[in-house]
N, C-alpha and C positions, 0 to 999 in steps of 0.2 A: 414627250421629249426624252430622248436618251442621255444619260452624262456619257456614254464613253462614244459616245457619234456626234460629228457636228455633219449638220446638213446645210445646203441652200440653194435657193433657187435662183436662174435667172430669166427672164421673159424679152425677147428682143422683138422688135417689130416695126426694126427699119429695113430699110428695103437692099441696101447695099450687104447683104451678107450673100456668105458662098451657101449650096445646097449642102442637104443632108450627109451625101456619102462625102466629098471634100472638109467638110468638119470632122466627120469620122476618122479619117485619115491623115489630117494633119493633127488634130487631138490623139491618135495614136504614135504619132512619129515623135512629137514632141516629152510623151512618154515616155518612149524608149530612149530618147534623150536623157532622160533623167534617171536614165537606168530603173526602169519600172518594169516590170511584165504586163503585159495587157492581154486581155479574152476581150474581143469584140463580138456580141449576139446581137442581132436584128439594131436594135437603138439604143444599148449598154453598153456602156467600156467599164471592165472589170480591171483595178489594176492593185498588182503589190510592189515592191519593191525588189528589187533584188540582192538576198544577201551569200554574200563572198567574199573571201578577205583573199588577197595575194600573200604571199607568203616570205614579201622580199624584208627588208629593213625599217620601210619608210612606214610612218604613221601617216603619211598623206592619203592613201591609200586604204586607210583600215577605218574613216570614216562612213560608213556604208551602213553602221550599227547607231549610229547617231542621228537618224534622219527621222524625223517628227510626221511626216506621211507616209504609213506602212506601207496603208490599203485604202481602199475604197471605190466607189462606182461612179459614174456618170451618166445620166439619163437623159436621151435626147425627144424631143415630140416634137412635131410638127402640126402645127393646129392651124386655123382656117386661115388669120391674115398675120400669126407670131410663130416664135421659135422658143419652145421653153426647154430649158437644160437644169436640171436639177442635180446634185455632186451630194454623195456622201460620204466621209470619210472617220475612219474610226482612230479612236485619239490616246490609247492605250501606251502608244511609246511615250507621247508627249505627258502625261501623268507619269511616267516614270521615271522619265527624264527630270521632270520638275518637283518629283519627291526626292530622288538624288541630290540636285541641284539645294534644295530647300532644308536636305538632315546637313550636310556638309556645310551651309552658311549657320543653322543653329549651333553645329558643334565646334566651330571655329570663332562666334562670339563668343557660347560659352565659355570656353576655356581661353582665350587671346583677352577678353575684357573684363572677367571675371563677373558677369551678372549674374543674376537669381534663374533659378529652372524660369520660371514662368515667361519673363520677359526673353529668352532664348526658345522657346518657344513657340511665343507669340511673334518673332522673329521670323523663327521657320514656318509658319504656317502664311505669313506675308510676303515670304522670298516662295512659296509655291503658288500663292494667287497671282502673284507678277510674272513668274513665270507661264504659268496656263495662259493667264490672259495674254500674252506676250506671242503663245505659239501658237495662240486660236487667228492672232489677228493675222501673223504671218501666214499661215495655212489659207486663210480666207484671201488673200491678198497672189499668191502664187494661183489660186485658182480660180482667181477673177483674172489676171493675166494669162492664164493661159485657155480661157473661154473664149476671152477678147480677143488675142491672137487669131484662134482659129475660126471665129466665127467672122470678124471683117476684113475686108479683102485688104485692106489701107493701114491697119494698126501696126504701131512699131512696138 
């Protein structure tokens, strides 16, 4: 097991799903959707994100650098009576993000409530597990919806 990849697998083996190249292609559209790049090879989708900032005023715009799914793959098989799609994604922003997140809550107890090093801390080392865990589950959760999506014909 790696820490900076989260992996998972999913195995379907009901009968209402679309074929292999219609998954491929709407797991690519919805991609681009999300402003990802994608390489498609034989039963892989490679994707990263795309980064660009406009150069206008607006900070609406400039979240592009905040986005907890850089990169990662998607593995499609097609086995005798199932469909296994396995996804991995690497989690490198999201620790980053969550030690950001986690020195800026230490350093604003410490000094706002006047506590001891230790218990500021121990603070930030719990405002970073809340947050991992926090982005593991959302990541896990956008990528069971958009499996779901494309692999049955009926899903909203």
């Amino acid at each position: 097991m790696n820490l900076f990849e989260l992996s998972g697998t999913s195995i379907i083996t009901e009968r209402k799903i679309n074929d292999i190249s219609t998954i491929k292609s709407k797991m690519e559209t919805r991609l681009n959707s999300m402003k990802a790049r994608t390489y498609v090879s034989d039963n892989v989708i490679t994707f990263s994100t795309l980064n660009f900032y406009v150069p206008s005023g607006s900070l609406r715009d400039r979240n592009d650098s905040l986005r907890i799914i850089k990169e990662g793959k998607i593995d499609i098989n097609k086995e005798s009576h199932s469909l296994s799609i396995s996804w991995t994604v690497k989690l490198d922003s999201l620790y980053f993000l969550a030690l950001c997140c986690s020195i800026v809550a230490a350093t604003f107890i410490s000094l706002y409530a006047n506590t001891e090093l230790i218990i500021s801390v121990s603070i930030g080392i719990l405002f970073f597990l809340m947050f991992v865990f926090i982005g593991i589950v959302l990541i896990k959760s956008q990528l069971d919806d958009l499996i779901n999506s494309c692999v049955f014909r009926n899903y909203y």
